[in-house]
Structures are given as C-alpha cells and as structure tokens.
C-alpha positions in Angstrom: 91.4 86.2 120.8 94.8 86.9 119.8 95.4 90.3 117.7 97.1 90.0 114.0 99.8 91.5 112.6 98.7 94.7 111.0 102.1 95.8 109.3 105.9 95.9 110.3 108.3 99.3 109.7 111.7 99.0 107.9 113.0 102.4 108.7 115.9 104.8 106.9 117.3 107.8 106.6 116.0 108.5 102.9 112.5 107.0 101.3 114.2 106.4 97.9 117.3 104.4 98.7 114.6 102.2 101.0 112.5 101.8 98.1 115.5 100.5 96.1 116.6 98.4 98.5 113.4 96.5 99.0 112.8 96.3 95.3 116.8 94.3 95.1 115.6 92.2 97.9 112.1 91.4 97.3 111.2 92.0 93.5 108.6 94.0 94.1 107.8 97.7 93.9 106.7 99.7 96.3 103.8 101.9 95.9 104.2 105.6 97.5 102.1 106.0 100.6 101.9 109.5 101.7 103.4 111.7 104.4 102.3 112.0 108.3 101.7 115.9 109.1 103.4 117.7 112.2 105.8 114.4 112.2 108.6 114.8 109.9 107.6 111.4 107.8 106.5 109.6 104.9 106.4 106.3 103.6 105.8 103.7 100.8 104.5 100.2 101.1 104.4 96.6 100.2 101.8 93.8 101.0 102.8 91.0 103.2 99.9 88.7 102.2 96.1 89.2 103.7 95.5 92.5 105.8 99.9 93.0 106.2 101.9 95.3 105.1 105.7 96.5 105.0 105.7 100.4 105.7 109.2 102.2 104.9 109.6 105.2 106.9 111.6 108.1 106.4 112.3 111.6 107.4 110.4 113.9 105.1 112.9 116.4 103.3 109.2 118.5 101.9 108.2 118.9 106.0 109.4 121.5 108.3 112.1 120.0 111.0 109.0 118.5 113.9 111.0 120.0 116.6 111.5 117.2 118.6 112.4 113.5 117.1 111.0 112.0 114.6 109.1 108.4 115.2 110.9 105.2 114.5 114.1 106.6 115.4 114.8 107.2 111.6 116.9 110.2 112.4 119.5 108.2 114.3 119.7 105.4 111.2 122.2 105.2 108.5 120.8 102.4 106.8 117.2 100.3 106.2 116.7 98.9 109.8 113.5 97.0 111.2 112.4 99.4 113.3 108.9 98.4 114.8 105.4 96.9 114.1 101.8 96.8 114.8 99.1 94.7 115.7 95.6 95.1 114.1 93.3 96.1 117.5 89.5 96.2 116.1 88.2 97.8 118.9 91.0 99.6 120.3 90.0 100.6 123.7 89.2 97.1 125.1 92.4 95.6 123.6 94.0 98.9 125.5 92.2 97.9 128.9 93.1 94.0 128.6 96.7 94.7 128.7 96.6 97.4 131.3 94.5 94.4 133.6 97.7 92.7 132.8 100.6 95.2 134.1 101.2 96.5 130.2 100.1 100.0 129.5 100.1 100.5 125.6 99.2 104.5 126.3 95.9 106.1 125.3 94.7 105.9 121.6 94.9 108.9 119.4 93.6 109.4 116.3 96.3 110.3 113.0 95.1 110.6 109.1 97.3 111.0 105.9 96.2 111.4 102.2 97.5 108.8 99.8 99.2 110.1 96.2 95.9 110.1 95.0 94.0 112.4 97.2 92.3 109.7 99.6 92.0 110.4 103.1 93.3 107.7 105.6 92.3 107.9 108.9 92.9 105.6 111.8 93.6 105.7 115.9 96.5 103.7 117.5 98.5 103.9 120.8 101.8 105.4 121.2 104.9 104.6 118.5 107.1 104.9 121.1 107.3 101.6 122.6 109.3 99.9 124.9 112.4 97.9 124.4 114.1 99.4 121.2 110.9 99.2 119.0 110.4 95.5 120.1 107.2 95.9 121.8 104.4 96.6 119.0 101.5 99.6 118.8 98.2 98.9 118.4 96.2 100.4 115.7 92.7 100.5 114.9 91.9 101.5 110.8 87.4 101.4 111.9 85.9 102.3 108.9 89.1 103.4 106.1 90.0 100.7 103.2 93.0 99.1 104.8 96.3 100.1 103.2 97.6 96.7 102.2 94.7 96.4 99.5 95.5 96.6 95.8 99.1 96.5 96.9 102.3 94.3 95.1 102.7 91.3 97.8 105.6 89.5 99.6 104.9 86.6 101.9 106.0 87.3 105.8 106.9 84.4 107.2 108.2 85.9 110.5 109.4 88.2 112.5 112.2 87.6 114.7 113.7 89.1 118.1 116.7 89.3 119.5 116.9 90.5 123.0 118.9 90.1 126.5 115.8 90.7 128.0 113.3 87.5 126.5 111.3 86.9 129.4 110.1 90.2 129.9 109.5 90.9 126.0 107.5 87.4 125.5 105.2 88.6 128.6 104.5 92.2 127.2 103.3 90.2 123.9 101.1 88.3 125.9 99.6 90.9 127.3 99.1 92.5 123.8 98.0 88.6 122.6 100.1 89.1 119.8 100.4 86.3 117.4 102.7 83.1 118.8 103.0 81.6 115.3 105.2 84.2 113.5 106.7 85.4 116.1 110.6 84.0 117.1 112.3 85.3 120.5 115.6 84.4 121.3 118.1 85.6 124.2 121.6 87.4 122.9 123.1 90.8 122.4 122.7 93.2 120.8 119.2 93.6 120.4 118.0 93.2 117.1 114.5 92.6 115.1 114.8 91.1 111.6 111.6 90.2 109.1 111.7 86.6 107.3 109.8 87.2 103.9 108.7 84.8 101.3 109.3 86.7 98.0 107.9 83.5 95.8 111.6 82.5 94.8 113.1 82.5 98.1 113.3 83.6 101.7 115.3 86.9 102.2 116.3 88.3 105.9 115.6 91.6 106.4 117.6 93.2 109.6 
C-alpha cells in the first residue's frame, strides 16, 4: 500500500517574512504552529487539502542556540526554500522494516511533541529529518493517536511536488522503497538540484521553489 503525503517544509531564515510570503502567493493565512524544544525551531502552517499540510520552518530567535545545526538546513537559507517532506507511516516500524528489506534505511523512529498556541500537546514519532540527497528523500512520520495538524486549517490545493536532480534513478528507487506516492510526484534529471511544490490556490497554480 503506498504511503501519503503527510506535509511538505518550505524553510527560511525568519517565520514572519515566510508567513508573508505564502499569504502574497497563496491568499491564505497561516495559522501559528508552535516551536520544537532542544531544536532551534518553530513553525506555522497551511492545509494542502485532506490529511496535508504546508509547514514553514524557521530558526527560533525565543530558543537558546541548539548547539549543533538546526533541521531543514534553515540556518544556511536566505530566502523561503522547499526544503523537505514527509510521508504519513501509520504503523511506523513495519513501513521502517519494508524499506530496509529493500536496501533503504530511513533510521530508527523517535518520538518528538510540541504544544500548539493554544496549549494542546502534539505528539508524534518519525525517522530521521536528515535525509539523503539535499532534503529530496522524505521522513516518515507517524501522528498514532494526536488530532492531525492539517485539521481546522485555511487550505491550498497541492497538486505536486517536483524534483530536480542529477541523480534520478537512484532518488525514484529510494521512493520506491518508501512507496511514496507516484501520482504527485515529478522527477526529472538536470542540475542544480532543486524541489519545488505546485499548489492550486482556487484562482491559479503558483510554483513554489
């Protein structure tokens, strides 16, 4: 059975100037999420139709310096930049062992929680951010038993999310081993490497990346 996309991560190096540039390119608002302890972030989101979400992640200036880099690569950006993506995993350690009997290791699940502006706890498990090939390959994430983020949340449409890499063959074989999605999904070979997010905002399609 082929795993969904659970959200896709435009990154930055400030939270507000993302939130203002997806509001100018999709007409919606985003609705503050919350920050991520011992990691340096926080973020806001914005549905993407169904159980999808956008996430915009960015250093957080109220967080003591993490020591070591911050996920998502948002301390090397200068502006909003698709940066990575998940697939929805219910039952996160059998999805983990089907890609490791196929030669892809996602890394063991660990569990992560945040509170949302209103006090709720979210708590989930997912494999590690840090994937392979610039962000390309997605983590897996499990939410069990918490209300999934995207609900109650303004919504864009995501038509797709594109890839851009010299690499193709060994990216559309990693997704396999994931079973990510075909549908939404466009690969194509060329240089620089680049990920960019096709969204339906109701008027028109905008490009982000």
């Amino acid at each position: 059975m082929r795993a969904q996309i659970d959200h896709v991560i435009l990154g930055g190096p400030d939270l507000s100037e993302l939130e203002e540039y997806a509001e100018s390119h999709l007409g919606v608002t985003p609705q503050p999420g919350g920050a991520h302890p011992g990691l340096g972030t926080r973020n806001s989101l914005v549905g993407l139709g169904g159980r999808r979400y956008l996430e915009l992640v960015a250093p957080d200036p109220d967080q003591p310096d993490p020591g070591r880099p911050r996920p998502f690569r948002v301390d090397e950006l200068r502006e909003p930049t698709p940066v990575g993506w998940a697939l929805q995993a219910s039952g996160l350690d059998d999805q983990v062992a089907h890609a490791r009997g196929r030669g892809v290791d996602p890394g063991d699940p660990r569990a992560m929680s945040r509170h949302t502006p209103d006090g709720t706890e979210l708590s989930w498990q997912l494999t590690s951010v840090d994937t392979d090939m610039q962000g390309m390959v997605p983590f897996l994430i499990d939410w069990g038993d918490t209300a999934h983020p995207s609900v109650g949340l303004p919504a864009v449409k995501l038509v797709s999310v594109r890839f851009r890499h010299p690499e193709v063959a060994r990216l559309r074989s990693t997704l396999e081993a994931l079973q990510a999605p075909r549908g939404p999904i466009q690969l194509r070979v060329g240089e620089p490497s680049r990920m960019s997010l096709v969204i339906d905002t109701g008027d028109q399609e905008v490009i982000l990346g």
